[in-house]
C-alpha positions in Angstrom: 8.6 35.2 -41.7 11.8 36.7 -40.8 15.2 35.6 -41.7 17.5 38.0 -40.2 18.7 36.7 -36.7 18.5 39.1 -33.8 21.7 39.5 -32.2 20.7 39.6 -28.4 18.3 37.1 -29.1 20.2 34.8 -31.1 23.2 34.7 -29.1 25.7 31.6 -30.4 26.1 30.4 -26.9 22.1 30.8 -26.0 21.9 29.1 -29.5 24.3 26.1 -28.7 22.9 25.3 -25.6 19.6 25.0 -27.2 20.6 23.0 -29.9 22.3 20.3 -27.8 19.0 20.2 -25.8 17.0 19.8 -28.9 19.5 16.9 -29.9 18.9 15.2 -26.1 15.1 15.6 -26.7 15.3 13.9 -30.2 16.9 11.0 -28.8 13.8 10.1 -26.7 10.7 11.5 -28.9 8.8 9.1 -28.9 6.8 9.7 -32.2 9.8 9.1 -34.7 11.7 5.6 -35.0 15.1 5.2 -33.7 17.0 6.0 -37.1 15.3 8.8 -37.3 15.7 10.1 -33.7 19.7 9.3 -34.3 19.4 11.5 -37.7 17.7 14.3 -35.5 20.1 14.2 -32.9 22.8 14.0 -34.9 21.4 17.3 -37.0 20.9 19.1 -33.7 24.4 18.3 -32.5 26.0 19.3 -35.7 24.0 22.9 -35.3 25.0 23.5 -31.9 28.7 22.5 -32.8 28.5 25.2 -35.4 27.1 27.8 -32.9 29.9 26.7 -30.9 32.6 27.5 -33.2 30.7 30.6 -33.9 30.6 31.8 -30.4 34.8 30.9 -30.0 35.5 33.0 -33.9 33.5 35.6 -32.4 35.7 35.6 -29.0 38.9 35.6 -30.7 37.3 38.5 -33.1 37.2 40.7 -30.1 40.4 39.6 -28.6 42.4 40.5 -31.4 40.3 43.9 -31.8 41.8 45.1 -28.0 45.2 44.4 -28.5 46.6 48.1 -28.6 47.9 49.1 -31.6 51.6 49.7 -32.4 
């Protein structure tokens, strides 16, 4: 099993968008109860919200490493 993320593959953006879809799926699976779908969803949600802020760190990483240099 590998642990290391890929980083074409697991690009935060890609990854975000996939977590909120997993957290819209949860809320109608059918084979879990309602608390639990709202836990799922809420997990999901929460993971894409980190990608998120991962994908914006990483923007402003890049910004600040064009600014020319003094």
């Amino acid at each position: 099993m590998r642990n290391q993320l890929d980083i074409f593959k697991d690009d935060p953006v890609r990854m975000a968008k996939a977590n909120r879809d997993a957290a819209d799926h949860a809320l109608t699976d059918k084979q879990f109860t309602e608390s639990e779908r709202q836990e799922r969803a809420a997990y999901y949600t929460r993971e894409a919200e980190r990608w998120e802020f991962s994908a914006a760190l990483g923007g402003q990483q890049i910004k600040r490493a064009e600014e020319p240099r003094a």
